[in-house]
Structure formats: C-alpha cells, structure tokens
N, C-alpha and C positions, 0 to 999 in steps of 0.2 A: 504494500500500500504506500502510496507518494505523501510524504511529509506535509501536510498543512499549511497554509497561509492566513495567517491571522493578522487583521489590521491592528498596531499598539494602539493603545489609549490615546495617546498624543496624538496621531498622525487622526485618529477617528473624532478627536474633539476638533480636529482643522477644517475637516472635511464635512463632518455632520452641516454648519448651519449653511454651505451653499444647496445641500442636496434638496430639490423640489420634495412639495410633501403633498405626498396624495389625499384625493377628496375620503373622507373616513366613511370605507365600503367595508367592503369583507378584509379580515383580517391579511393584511401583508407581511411577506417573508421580511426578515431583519435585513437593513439596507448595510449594516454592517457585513451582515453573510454575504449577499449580493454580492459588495466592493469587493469582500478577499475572495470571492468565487472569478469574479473579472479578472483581480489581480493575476489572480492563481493560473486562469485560461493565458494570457498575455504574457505570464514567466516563463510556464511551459511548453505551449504551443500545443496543448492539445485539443480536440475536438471541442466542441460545445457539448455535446452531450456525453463526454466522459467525462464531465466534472464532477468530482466526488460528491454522494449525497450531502454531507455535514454541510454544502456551501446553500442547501437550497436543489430546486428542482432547477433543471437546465437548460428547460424555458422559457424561467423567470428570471435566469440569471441573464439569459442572450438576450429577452425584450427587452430589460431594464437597460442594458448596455447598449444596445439598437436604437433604443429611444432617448436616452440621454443623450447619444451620440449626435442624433436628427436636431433636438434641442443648443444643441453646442455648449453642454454640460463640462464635459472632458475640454476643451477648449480654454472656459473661463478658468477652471481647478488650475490647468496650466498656468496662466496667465497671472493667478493669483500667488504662485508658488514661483515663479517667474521672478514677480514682483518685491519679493522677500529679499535676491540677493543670493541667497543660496541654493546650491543645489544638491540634492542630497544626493548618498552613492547611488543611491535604488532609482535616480531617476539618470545617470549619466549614460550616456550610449555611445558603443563605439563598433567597428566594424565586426566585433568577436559574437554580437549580438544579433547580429543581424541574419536569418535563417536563407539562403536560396538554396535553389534547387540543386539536386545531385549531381546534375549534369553542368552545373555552371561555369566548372572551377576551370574547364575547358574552353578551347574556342574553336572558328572554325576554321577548317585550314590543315595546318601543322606549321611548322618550323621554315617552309619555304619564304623566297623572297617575294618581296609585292613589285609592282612596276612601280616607277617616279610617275609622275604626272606628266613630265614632256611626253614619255613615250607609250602613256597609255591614251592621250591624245590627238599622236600620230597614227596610232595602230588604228584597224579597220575598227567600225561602230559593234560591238556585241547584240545588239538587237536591230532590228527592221525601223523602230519607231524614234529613235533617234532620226534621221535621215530623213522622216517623213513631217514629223515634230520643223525641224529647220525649215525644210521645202516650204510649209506650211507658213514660216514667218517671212518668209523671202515676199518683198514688195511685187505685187498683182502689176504689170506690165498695160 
C-alpha cells in the first residue's frame, strides 16, 4: 500500500479560507481529504480512480479538482503563495519532475549529419507542392 499524503495543519489553515464553500446540501467529503487526494494524484501520477479510499471516492476527488480548476481556484492558491516571497520545496520544479513518455529520450534520425541550409536549398524540392506553392505566387502576366 502507497504511503499517504496528508495536508499539515499549517499549510490546511492557508488554504482552508480561499477554498469556495458549498451551498449546505447533502453532507460533503472533507475538503481537507479532497486537497491530499489531488495532492497525492499530482505527486504520483496515478490514475484518478486508483486513489486510495482514505482520500474520498475518486469522483469526488477528480470533480472537485475539475471544477476548481474551471473556477481558476488553483491559479489564485498560486498566486497567493507567489505573493508571500517564498517558495516552499514541495512547490519547486525542475526537469527531474517532469514525466514524458518512454519513447522521448530518443529522436528521430540517429547520429547522421543534417544538410546546411545552402545546400538543402540548392538541392531539388522534396515535394511537388513547393514548386506549385511558388508558380502560384509568381505575378499573372
């Protein structure tokens, strides 16, 4: 089972008075769960719906986060935490964080050489529509 994330007290009293507050319906999940359910999706990268129960159901965690998102919720939280001056570690990013694909780390190609640009502008056009593209701008007679 994957370790938990739980918002501290501090960071949840920062956060608590921007969060909107819904019209009082049927009883709502803890927006506290919610946040370390998002958190928790965002650190790990996993699915929406393998988020562990403890955070809440994973419907309510992806609308809450989908909708905040629409509202530009996440945005202001930035903005506000921005605004402070500091930045904490949990929010620094660098490229070690950054997830692509398996295939990325490659390109395409290999090791060969490219042409300069003199001589791949000499050489003949690689398509039809080059040639036709030109013709086409060439002053009507």
């Amino acid at each position: 089972m994957a370790r938990l994330f739980w918002l501290s007290d501090e960071a949840w009293a920062a956060l608590d008075p921007h969060l909107p507050r819904g019209r009082p319906s049927k009883p709502r999940v803890d927006d506290r769960r919610v946040i370390s359910g998002i958190l928790h999706v965002l650190k790990t990268g996993c699915r929406w719906r393998d988020v562990p129960p403890e955070y809440g159901p994973p419907t309510t965690i992806y609308n809450r986060f989908n909708r905040w998102s629409l509202r530009g919720l996440w945005q202001r939280l930035f903005e506000k935490v921005a605004a402070t001056g500091e930045v904490p570690q949990e929010l620094s990013l660098d490229s070690s964080h950054v997830k692509a694909h398996r295939s990325a780390a490659g390109g395409k190609g290999g090791s060969g050489r490219r042409r300069s640009g003199a001589r791949a502008a000499a050489a003949p056009p690689r398509s039809i529509a080059r040639p036709i593209i030109a013709a086409a701008r060439l002053p009507s007679r």
